[in-house]
C-alpha positions as CSV (number, residue, x, y, z in Angstrom):
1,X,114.9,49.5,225.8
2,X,114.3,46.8,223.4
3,X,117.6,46.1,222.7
4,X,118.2,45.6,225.9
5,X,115.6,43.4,226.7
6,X,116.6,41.6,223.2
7,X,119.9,41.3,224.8
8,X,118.9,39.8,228.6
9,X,116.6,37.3,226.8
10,X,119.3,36.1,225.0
11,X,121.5,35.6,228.1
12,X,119.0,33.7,229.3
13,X,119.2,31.0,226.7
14,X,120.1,27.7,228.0
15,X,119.8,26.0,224.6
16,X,118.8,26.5,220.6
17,X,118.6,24.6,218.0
18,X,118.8,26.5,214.7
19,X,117.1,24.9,211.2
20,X,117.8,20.9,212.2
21,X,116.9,19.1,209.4
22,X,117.1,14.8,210.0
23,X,116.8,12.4,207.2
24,X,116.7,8.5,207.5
25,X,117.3,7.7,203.6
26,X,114.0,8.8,201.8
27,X,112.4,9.9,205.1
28,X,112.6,13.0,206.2
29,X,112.4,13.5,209.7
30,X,113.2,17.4,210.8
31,X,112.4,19.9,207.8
32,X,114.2,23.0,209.9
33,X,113.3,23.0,213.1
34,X,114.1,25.7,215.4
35,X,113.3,26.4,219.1
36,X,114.9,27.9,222.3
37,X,114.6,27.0,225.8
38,X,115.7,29.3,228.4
39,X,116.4,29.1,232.1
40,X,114.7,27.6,234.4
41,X,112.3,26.8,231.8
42,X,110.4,23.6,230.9
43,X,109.5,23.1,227.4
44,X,107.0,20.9,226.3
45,X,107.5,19.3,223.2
46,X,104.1,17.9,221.5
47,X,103.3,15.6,218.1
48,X,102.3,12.8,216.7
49,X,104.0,9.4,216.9
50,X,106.9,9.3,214.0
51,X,107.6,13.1,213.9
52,X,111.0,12.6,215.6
53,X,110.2,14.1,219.2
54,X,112.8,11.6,220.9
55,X,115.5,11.8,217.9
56,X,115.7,15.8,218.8
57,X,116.2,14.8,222.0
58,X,119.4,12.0,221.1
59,X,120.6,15.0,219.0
60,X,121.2,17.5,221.7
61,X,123.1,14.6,223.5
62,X,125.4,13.9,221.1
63,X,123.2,9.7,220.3
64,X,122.6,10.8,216.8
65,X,123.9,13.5,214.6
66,X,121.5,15.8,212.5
67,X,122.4,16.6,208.7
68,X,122.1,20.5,209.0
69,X,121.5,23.2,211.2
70,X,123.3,24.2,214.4
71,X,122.6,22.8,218.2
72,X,123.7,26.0,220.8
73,X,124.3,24.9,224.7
74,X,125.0,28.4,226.5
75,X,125.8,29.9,223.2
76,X,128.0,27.3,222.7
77,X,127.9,24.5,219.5
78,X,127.9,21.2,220.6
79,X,126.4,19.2,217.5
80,X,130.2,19.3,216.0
81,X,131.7,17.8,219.6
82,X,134.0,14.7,219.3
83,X,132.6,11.9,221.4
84,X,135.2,12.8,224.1
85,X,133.7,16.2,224.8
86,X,130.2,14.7,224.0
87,X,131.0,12.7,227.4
88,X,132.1,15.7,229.2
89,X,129.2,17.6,228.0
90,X,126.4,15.1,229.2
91,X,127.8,15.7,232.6
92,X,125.7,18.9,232.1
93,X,122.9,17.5,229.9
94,X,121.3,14.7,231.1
95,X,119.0,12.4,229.3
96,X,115.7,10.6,231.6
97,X,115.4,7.8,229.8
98,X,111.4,6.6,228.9
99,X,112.6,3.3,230.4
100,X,114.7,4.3,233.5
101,X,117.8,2.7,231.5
102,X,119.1,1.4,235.3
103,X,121.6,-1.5,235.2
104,X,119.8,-4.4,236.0
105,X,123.0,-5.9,237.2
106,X,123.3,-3.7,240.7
107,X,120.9,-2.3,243.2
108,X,119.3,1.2,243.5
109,X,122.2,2.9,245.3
110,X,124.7,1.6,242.7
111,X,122.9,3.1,240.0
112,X,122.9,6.4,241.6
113,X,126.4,6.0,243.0
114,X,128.0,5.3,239.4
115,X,127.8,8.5,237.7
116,X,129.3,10.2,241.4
117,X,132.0,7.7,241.6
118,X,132.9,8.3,237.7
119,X,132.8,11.8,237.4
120,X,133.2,13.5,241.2
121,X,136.0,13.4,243.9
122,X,133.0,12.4,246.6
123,X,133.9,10.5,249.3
124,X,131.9,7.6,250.2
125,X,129.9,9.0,253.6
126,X,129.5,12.6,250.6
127,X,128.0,9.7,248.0
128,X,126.1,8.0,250.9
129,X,124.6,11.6,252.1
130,X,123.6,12.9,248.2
131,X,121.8,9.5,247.8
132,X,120.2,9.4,250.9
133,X,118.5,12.8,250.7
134,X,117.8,11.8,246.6
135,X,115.6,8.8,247.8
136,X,114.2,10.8,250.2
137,X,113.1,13.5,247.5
138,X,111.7,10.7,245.4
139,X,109.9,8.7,248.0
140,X,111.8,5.1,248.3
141,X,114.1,5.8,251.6
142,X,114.8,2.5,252.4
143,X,115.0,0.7,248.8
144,X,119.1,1.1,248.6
145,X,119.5,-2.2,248.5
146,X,116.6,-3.2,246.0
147,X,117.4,-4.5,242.8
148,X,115.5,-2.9,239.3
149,X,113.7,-6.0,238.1
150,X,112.2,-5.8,242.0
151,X,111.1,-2.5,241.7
152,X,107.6,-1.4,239.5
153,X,107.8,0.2,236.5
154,X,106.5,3.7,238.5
155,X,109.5,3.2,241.0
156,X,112.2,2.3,237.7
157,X,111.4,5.7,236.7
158,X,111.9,7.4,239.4
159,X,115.2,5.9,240.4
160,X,116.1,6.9,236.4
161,X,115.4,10.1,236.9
162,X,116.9,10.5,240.4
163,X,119.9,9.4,238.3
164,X,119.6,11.7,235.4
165,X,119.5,14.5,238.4
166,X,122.0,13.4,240.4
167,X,124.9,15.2,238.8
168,X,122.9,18.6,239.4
169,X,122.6,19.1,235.4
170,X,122.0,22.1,233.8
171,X,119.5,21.0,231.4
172,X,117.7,17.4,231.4
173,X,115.7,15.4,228.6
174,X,112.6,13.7,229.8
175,X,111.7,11.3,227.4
176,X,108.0,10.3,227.4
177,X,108.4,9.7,231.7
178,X,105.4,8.8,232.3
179,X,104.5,6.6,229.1
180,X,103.1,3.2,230.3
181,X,102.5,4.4,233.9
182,X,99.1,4.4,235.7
183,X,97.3,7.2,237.0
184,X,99.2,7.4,240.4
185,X,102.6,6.7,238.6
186,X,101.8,9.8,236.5
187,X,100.9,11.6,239.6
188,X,104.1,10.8,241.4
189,X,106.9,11.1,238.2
190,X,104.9,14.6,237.4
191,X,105.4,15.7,240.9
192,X,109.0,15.1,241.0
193,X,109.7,16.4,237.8
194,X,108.0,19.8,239.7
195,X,110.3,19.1,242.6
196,X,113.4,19.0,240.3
197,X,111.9,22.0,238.2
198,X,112.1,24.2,241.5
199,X,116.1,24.3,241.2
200,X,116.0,26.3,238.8
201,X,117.5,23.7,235.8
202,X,115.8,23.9,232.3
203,X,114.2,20.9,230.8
204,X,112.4,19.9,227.5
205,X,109.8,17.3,228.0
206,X,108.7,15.3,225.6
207,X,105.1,13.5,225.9
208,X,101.7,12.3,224.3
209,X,100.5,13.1,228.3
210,X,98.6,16.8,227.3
211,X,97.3,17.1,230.8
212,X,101.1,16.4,232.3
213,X,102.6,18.4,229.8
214,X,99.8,21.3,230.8
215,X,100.5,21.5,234.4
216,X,104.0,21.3,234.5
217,X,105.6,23.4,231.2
218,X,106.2,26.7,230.9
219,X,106.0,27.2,227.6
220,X,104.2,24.3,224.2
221,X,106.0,23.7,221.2
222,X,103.9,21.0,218.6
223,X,106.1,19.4,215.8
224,X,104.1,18.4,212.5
225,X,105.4,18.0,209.2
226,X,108.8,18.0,210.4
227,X,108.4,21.7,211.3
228,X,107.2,23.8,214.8
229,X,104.0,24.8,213.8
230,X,103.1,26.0,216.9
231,X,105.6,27.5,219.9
232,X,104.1,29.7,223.0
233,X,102.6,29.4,226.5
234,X,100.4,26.9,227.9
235,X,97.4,29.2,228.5
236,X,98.5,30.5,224.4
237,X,98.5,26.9,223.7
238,X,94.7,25.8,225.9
239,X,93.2,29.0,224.3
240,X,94.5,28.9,220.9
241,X,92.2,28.9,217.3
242,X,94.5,27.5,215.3
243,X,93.0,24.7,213.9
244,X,95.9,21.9,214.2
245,X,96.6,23.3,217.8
246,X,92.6,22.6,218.2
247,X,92.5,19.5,216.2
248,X,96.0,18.4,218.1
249,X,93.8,19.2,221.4
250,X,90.8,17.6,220.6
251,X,92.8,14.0,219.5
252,X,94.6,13.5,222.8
253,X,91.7,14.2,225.2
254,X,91.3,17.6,225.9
């Protein structure tokens, strides 16, 4: 029985990273990191500023490359993919900028239309429809035709992340979403992220937000040192005596 339950848990793995270690000349980043995320899960991932939360995420996408260790997408390695099949595979990884990252250059429904046009066979009224019921999901029907620089930074986000989702990913990247927002920003990007979270697709989010990160992950994971100190379930994580998961806790509010 165990070994079968070994063996359904591990077809459930979306993603691993096995022993990453990161170095940026003397600095050493990632001392052998090592985590899983499976499906349909959300991962938060927790530390301090400087202990390379985002650079774990730029690794899985192929934006930097780590020095050792091994990155598994469905069982598959992608740390060793050529940048050709690193563009294939973030068709199926996709990366929610902290920023939005939206050309500034064309209006909201070019944005979302790029990635379609690039990478589908849509035809324009099956672009039109998927972007119509996105904007509808993420609550700005009727800002097609609005430019980024016209839109808050609450509503950048959210177009960013309708983009991220638009290709109906396997697993996204959240990085620091709701960094910079007010409390009704937070509110709204949270509640989408929950919307998006409901189709099933896995996700690691990475945030200082402990209350956001609370409601909305599955499972914690804390980096410190370089190293996961600290990997389990939110009420693990709320109810846990481990003095740096208490110290972590008592530092960012809760």
């Amino acid at each position: 029985m165990g070994a079968l339950m070994e063996s359904a848990d591990q077809n459930n793995i979306v993603l691993e990273l096995k022993n990453i270690n990161k170095s940026y000349n003397e600095n050493r980043v990632h001392r052998g990191i090592s985590f899983k995320v499976r499906k349909g899960e959300c991962l938060g991932l927790l530390g301090g500023s400087g202990t390379g939360k985002s650079v774990l995420l730029r690794s899985i996408i192929g934006l930097e490359y780590i020095d050792s260790g091994e990155i598994l997408f469905h069982k598959n390695r992608i740390d060793t993919l050529s940048e050709k099949e690193l563009l294939k595979l973030r068709l199926t990884i996709s990366y929610s900028f902290q920023s939005g990252a939206l050309f500034d250059s064309i209006n909201v429904y070019e944005n979302l239309a790029y990635p379609l046009y690039e990478h589908t066979g849509h035809s324009d009224k099956e672009i039109a429809d998927k972007i119509k019921n996105m904007l509808k999901l993420i609550g700005l029907e009727g800002k097609e035709n609005i430019m980024p620089s016209d839109l808050s930074g609450g509503m950048q986000k959210r177009v960013g992340m309708a983009r991220a989702m638009i290709m109906n990913p396997d697993l996204v990247l959240y990085d620091e979403p709701t960094a910079g927002l007010d409390p009704v920003n937070t509110l709204n990007v949270i509640d989408l992220m929950a919307k998006f979270k409901t189709d099933g697709r896995s996700a690691i989010f990475v945030t200082h937000d402990i209350p956001a990160a609370v409601k909305l992950c599955d499972r914690i994971a804390i980096i410190d040192e370089g190293k996961i100190f600290f990997e389990d379930t939110v009420d693990k994580f709320k109810n846990s005596n481990d003095p740096l998961v208490k110290k972590f806790m008592v530092n960012t509010g809760i």
